[in-house]
C-alpha positions as CSV (number, residue, x, y, z in Angstrom):
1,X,292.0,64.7,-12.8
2,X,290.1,64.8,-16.0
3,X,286.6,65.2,-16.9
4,X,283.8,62.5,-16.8
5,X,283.6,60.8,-20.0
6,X,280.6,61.3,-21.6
7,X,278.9,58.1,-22.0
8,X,279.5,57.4,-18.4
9,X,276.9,60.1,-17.5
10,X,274.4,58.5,-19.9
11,X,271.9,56.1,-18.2
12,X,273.0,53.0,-16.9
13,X,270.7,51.4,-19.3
14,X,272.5,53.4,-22.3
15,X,276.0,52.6,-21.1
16,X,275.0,49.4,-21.0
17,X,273.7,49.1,-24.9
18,X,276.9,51.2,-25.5
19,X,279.2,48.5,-24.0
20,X,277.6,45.2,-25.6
21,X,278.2,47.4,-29.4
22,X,281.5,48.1,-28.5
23,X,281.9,44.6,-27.6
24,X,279.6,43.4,-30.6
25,X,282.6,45.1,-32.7
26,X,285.5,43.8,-31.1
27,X,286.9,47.3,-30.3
28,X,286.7,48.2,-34.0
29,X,285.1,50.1,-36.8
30,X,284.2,53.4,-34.8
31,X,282.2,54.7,-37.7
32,X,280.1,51.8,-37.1
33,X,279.5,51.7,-33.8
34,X,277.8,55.4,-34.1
35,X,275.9,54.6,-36.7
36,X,274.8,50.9,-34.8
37,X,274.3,53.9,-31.5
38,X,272.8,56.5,-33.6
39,X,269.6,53.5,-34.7
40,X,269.2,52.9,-31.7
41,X,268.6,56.5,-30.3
42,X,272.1,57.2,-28.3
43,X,274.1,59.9,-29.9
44,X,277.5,60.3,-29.2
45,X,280.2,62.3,-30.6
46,X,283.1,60.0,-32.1
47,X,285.8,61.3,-30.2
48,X,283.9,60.4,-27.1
49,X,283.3,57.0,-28.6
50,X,287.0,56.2,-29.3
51,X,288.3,57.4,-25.7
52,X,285.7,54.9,-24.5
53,X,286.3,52.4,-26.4
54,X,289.9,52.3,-25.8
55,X,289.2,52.7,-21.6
56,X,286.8,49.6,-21.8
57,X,289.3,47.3,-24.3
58,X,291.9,48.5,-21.5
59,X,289.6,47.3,-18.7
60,X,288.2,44.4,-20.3
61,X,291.7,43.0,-21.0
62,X,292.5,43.1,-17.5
63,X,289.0,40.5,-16.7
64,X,289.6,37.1,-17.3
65,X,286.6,34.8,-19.0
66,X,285.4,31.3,-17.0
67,X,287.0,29.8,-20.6
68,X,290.0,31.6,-20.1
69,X,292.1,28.9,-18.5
70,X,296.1,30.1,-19.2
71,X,297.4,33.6,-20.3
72,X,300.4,34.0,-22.2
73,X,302.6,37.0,-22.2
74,X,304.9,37.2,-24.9
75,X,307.4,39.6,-25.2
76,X,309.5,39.8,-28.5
77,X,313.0,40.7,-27.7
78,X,314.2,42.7,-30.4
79,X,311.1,44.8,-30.5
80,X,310.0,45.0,-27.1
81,X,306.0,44.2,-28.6
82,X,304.0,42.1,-26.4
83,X,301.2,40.1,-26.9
84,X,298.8,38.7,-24.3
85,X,296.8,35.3,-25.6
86,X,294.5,34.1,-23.6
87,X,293.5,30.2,-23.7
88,X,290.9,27.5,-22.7
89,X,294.0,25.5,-22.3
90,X,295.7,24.1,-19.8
91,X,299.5,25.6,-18.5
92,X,301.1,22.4,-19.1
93,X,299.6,21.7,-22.1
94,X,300.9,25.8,-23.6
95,X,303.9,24.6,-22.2
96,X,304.5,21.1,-23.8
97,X,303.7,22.8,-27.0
98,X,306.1,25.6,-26.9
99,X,308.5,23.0,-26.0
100,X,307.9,20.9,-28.9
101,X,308.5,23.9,-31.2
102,X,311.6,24.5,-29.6
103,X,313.1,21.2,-29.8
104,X,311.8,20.9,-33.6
105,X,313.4,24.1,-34.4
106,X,316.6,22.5,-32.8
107,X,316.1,20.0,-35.0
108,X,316.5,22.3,-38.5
């Protein structure tokens, strides 16, 4: 097992201020972050900073929103990529549309 990440032993307060910046910058922009942390009197070292970030995007991917209605996994067959879209809309309306685009393409 590894070791406790840093900013989870900060208080909860500070975690907290560390999570909404993290948020704030949409998982982006490190540097940033630090400096945005650093103003507001919560030092931590960068590295520490990106392994968090990148646990919390990982654990707030798996949390859906109240405006999150329909997730989409798409999964690119010649690559292997996939892409997760989350959407206020409804199944059968994602569905309708990815139908249309198919029988348009048919169309060509």
């Amino acid at each position: 097992m590894g070791r406790m990440c840093k900013i989870d032993q900060l208080p909860v307060e500070q975690g907290l201020v560390v999570k909404n910046v993290v948020r704030k910058h949409r998982y982006n922009q490190v540097d940033a972050m630090r400096a945005e942390l650093d103003g507001l009197n919560i030092t931590v070292s960068r590295s520490a900073l990106h392994r968090f970030v990148l646990k919390l995007k990982h654990s707030d991917a798996l949390c859906a929103n109240p405006d999150e209605e329909t997730i989409v996994t798409i999964v690119e067959r010649s690559s292997g990529e996939v892409r997760v879209i989350k959407t206020s809309a409804k199944a059968e309306i994602v569905a309708a549309v990815i139908s249309s685009l198919t029988a348009s393409k048919q169309l060509q």
